[in-house]
C-alpha positions in Angstrom: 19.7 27.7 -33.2 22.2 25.0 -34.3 22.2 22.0 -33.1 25.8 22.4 -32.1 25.0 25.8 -30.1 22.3 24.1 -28.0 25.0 20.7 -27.3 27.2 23.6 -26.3 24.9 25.5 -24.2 23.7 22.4 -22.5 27.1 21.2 -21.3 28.3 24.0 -20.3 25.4 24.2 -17.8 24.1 20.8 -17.2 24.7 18.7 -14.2 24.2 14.8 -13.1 21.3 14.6 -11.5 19.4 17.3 -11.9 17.0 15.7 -13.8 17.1 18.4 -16.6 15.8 18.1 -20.0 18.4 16.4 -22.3 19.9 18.1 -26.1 17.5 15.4 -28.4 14.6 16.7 -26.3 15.4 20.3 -26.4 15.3 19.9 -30.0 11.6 18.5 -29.5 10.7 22.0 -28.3 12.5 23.1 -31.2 10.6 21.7 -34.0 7.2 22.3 -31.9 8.2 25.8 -31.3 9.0 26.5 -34.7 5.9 24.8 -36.4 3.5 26.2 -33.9 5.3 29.9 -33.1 3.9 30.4 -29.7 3.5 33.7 -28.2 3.5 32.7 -25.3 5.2 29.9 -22.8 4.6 28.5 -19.1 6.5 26.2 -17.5 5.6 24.5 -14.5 8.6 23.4 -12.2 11.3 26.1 -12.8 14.4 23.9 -11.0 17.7 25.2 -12.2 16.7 26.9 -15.4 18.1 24.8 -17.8 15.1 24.1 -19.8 13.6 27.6 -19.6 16.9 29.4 -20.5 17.2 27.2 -24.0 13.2 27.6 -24.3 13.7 31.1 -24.3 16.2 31.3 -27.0 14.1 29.4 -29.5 10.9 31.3 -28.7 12.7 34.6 -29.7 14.1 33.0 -33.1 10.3 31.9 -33.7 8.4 35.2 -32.5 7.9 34.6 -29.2 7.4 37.0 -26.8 6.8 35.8 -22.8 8.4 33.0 -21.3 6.7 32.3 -17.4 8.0 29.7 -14.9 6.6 28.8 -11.9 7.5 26.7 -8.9 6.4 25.8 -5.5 9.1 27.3 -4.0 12.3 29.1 -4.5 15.6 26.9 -3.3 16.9 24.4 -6.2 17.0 20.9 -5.0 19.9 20.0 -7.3 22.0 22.8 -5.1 20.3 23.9 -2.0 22.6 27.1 -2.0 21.2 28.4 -5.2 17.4 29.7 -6.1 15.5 28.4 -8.9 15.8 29.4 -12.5 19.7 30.5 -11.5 20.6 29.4 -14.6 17.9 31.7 -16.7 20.2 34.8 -16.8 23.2 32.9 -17.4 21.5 31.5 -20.7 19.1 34.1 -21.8 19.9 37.7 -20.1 17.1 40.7 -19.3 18.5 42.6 -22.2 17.1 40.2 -25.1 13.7 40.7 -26.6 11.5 37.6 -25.0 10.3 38.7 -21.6 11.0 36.4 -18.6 8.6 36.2 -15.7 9.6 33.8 -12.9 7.3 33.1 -10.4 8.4 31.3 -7.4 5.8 30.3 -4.6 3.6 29.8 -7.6 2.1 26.3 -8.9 -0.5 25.4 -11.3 -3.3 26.0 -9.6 -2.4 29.5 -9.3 -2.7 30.1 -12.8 -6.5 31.5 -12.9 -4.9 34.8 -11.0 -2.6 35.4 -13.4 -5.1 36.4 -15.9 -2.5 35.1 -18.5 -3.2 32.7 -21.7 -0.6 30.3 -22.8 -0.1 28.6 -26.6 2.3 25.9 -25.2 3.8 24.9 -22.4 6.0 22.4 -20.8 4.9 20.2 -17.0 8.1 19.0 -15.2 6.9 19.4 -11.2 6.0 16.6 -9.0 5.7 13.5 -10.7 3.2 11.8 -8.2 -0.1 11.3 -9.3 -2.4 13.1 -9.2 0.1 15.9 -9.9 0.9 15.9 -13.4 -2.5 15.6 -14.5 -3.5 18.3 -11.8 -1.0 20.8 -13.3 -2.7 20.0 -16.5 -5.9 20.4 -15.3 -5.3 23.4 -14.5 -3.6 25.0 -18.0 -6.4 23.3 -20.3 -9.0 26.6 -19.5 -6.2 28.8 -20.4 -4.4 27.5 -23.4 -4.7 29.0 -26.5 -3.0 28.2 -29.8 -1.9 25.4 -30.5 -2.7 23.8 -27.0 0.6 22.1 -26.8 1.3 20.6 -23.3 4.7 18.8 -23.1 5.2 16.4 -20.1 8.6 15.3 -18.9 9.4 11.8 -17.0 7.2 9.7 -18.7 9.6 6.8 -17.7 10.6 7.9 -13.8 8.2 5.2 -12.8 10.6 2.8 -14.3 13.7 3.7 -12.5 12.2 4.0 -9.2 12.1 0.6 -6.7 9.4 0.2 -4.7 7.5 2.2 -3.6 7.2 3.8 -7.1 6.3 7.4 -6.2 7.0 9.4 -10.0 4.0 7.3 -12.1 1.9 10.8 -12.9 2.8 11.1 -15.8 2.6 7.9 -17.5 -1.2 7.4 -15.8 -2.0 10.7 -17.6 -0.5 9.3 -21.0 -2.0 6.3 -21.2 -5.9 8.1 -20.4 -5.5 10.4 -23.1 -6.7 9.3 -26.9 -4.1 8.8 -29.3 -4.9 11.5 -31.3 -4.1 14.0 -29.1 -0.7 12.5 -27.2 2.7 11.8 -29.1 5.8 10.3 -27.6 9.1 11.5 -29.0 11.7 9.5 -29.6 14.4 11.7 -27.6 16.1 9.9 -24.7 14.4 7.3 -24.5 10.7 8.0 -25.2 10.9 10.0 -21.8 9.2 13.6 -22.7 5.3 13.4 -24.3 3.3 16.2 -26.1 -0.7 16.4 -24.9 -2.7 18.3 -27.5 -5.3 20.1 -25.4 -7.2 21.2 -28.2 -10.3 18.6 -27.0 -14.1 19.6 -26.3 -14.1 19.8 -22.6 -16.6 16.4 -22.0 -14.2 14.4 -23.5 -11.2 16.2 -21.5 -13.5 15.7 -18.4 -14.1 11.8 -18.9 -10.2 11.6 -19.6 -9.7 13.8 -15.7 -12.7 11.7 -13.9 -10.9 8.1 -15.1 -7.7 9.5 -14.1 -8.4 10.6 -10.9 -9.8 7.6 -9.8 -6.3 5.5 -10.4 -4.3 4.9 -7.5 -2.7 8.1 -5.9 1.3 7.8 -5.4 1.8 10.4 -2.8 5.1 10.8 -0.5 3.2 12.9 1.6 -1.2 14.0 1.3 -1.7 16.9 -0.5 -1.9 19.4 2.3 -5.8 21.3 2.8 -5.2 24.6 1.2 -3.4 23.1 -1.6 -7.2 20.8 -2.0 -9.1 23.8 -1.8 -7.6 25.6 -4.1 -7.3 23.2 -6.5 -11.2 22.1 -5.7 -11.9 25.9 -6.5 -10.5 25.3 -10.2 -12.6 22.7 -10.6 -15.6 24.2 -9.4 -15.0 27.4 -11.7 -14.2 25.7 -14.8 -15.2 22.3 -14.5 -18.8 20.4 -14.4 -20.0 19.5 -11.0 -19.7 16.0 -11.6 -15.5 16.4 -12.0 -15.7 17.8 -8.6 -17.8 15.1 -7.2 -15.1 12.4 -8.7 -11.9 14.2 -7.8 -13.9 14.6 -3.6 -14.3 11.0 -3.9 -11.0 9.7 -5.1 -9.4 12.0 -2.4 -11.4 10.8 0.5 -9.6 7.0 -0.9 -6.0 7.9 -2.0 -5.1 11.5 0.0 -2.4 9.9 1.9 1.3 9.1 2.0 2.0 5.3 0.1 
């Protein structure tokens, strides 16, 4: 697409405060997509659709062929009256070639059922650490390809007074090596790329230092939501990554 038909596509649809990806970082995905040619996409936080709808479009000009999003639940917070991913159809209809799987009721650590690999995919959920780096946590046994994990927000924390809830994602980027993270310049240095493609020690040592950082939470993450994200850890992960993330919970599992 033309730089002019994605400007178009996004004002027709965007809206203030809906925290949506902006045109400069659409054209991020763009140059990723089209250098990398993933098969196949998952997003994590569906909201209005925005994202996924223009994601969609320049996976089926590169040869892509599945685009999934997931969300925790199925109301838009932007507009309460609409679901999420209302604006998917509008931008990128059932008839064209890329499928489109939306999962509501669905998060990260719901991916192992899914029984799905991913070449590239895009985190823009709850901003509270842990979260971001849970959701990634998550995708690194199933990515494939190039690995490519793009994280949104990386400035929320900035724009938030006290208490500053939305610092997940820039705890994660500043763990990670600088080999394998890249800020773009698009609005503002807000959206990041994680290269997953690391042996799974030095992810681990990455997760464990991560973990044990100061949690931001509005509210604790809730007992079923621990245990199943303690059972990714004990399925893919060393024992000693499920020792650290017990013992940073038993310290930060609460509301700031």
């Amino acid at each position: 697409m033309q730089h002019e038909e994605i400007e178009r596509i996004h004002t027709e649809h965007w809206r203030p405060g809906w925290g949506s990806v902006t045109v400069d970082e659409v054209l991020v995905f763009q140059d990723a997509i089209r250098e990398h040619r993933p098969k196949s996409f998952i997003e994590v936080g569906t909201a209005s659709g925005l994202s996924g709808g223009l994601i969609a479009l320049l996976l089926e000009e590169n040869g892509g062929q599945k685009f999934t999003t997931l969300d925790h639940d199925n109301q838009f917070f932007g507009d309460t009256t609409k679901e999420n991913g209302f604006l998917l159809p509008l931008i990128y209809p059932d008839s064209r070639p890329v499928e489109i799987v939306r999962r509501p009721f669905t998060i990260a650590m719901d991916v192992p059922s899914l029984g799905e690999t991913f070449d590239m995919a895009f985190v823009d959920a709850n901003h509270q650490h842990p979260w971001p780096l849970m959701d990634t946590i998550c995708l690194y046994p199933f990515m494939t390809g190039s690995k490519i994990v793009f994280e949104h927000d990386l400035d929320l924390y900035r724009k938030q007074s006290k208490p500053v809830y939305g610092i997940g994602p820039k705890y994660l980027y500043d763990q990670l090596p600088d080999t394998h993270k890249k800020r773009a310049e698009a609005n503002n240095g807000n959206l990041f790329q994680v290269s997953l493609d690391l042996p799974q020690d030095e992810w681990e040592r990455i997760v464990i230092q991560a973990f044990h950082l100061p949690w931001s939470l509005r509210t604790a993450i809730q007992p079923k939501r621990m245990q199943a994200f303690r059972q990714v850890l004990s399925t893919y992960y060393s024992p000693q990554v499920l020792r650290s993330f017990d013992e940073a919970a038993k310290k930060f599992n609460s509301a700031v």
